[in-house]
N, C-alpha and C positions, 0 to 999 in steps of 0.2 A: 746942417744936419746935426741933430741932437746924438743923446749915447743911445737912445732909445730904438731911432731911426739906422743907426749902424748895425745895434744886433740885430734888429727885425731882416735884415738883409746878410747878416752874415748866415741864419735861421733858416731863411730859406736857400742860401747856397749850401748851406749843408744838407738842406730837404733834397734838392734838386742833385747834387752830386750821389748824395743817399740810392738817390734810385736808377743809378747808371751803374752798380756796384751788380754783379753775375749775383743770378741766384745759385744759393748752393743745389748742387745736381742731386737729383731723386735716384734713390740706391733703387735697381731696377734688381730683381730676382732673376737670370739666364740661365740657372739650374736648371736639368734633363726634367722633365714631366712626364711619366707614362701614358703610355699612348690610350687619349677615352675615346672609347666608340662614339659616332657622329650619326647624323641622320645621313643617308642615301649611300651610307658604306654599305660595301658588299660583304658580308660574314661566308665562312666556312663553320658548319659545325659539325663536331663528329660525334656519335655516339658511338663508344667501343663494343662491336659485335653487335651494333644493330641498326643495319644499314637504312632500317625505314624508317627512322626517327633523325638521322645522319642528311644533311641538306645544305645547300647554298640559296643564301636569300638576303636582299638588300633590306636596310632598316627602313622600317616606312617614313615619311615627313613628320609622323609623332613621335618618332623616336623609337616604335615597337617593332615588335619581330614577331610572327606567329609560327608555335611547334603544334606539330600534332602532338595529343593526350593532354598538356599545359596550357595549349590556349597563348593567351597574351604576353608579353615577357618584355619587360622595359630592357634596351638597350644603350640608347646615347647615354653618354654621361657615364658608363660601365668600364676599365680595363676588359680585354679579354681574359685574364683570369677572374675579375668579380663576376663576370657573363657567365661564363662555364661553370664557378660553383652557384649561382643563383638556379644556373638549371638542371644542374646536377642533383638540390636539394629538392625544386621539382618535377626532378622524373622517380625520386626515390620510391612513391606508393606505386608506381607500375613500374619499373626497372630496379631488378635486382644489383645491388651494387653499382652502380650508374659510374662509367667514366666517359667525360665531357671536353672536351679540345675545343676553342673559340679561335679561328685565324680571319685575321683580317687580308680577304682578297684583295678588295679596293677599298682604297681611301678617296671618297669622293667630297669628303665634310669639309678636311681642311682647307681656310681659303683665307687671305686675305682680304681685307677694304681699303683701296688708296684712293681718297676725293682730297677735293680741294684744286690747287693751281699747281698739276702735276698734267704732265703733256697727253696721258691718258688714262683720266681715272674708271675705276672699275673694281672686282674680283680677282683677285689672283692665286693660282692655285699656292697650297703652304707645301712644298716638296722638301723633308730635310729641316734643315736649321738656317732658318733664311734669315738675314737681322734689314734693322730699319734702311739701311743705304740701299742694301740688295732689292728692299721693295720698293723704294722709291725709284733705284734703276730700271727695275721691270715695269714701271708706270712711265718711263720714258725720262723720267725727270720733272725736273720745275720749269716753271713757263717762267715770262721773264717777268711778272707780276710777284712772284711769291714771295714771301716771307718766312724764308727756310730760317730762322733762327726761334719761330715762332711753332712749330709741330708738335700737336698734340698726338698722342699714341691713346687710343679710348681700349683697356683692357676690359672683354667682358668673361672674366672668367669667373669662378666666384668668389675672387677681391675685390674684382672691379676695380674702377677707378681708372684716372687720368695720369698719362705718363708727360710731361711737358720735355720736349726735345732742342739744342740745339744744334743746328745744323754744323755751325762753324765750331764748337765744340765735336763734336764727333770727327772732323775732319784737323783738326789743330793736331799741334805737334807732341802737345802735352798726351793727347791718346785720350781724349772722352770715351765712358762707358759706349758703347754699342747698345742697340739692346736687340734681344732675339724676341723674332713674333710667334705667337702663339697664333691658334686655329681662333678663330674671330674676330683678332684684332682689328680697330680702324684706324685706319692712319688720316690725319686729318692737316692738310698742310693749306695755311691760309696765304 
């Protein structure tokens, strides 16, 4: 073996050991989010002092809500207070001084997605601050196929983007990041 034939081989042990090497962890954002309206939540709304304009009614599958005098009113995607002042500005030509309160009866939007090699993937309701282990336990777990070091987290909020997980990271001693799910998330375990 020549000097040629040495490095070509020291080259690729180095290649080869290279990619055994952890990637560094994705800084995941678990900060509180305010709560946005969903489609098939159930709203309260009140109009102060005027009880016929004052209703409870679910968000349709578009996202919309219908009031008498205003018509159509975009809500997913809305805080309860952006709600209340969007209709507050229109009930302003027929309601004098208009005061508007937006409560969210039900929360029927939030939900998780757990597929993949999980003992029972599906929907799962988002109740709280549930993070990646909690949903994966609520899906039963991993089958004995899985490649939990391999989970993607698919965010569809509007960052987007792919969260790469791993399993034995999260669980080590060191304390890997957790990460908290949000309403759409899918959790993707191969």
């Amino acid at each position: 073996m020549g000097k040629t034939s040495a490095g070509g081989w020291m080259l690729l042990g180095a290649l080869l050991l290279g990619g055994c090497v952890h990637q560094p962890a994705v800084k995941v954002d678990n900060s509180d989010q305010p709560y946005r309206i969903g489609r098939e939540d159930v709203l309260d709304i009140a109009v102060w002092r005027d009880a016929e304009l004052s209703r409870t009614l679910p968000v349709r599958p578009d996202g919309y809500i219908s009031m008498p005098m205003v018509g159509e009113v975009q809500a997913a995607g809305k805080t309860p207070t952006e709600l209340a002042e969007a209709l507050k500005s229109s009930f302003q030509p027929y309601v004098q001084e208009p005061r508007v309160t937006v409560i969210v009866r039900e929360v029927n939007s939030s939900r998780v997605f757990v597929t993949g090699e999980v003992t029972h993937p599906g929907a799962y309701p988002l109740r709280g601050r549930v993070s990646l282990i909690q949903a994966i336990a609520l899906a039963g777990g991993f089958t004995d196929f899985a490649n939990s070091d391999g989970i993607v987290v698919i965010r569809s909020d509007g960052n987007g983007g792919q969260i790469p997980v791993r399993y034995s990271d999260l669980i080590s001693p060191d304390g890997g990041q957790d990460v908290l799910l949000r309403p759409g998330d899918t959790i993707v375990v191969p």
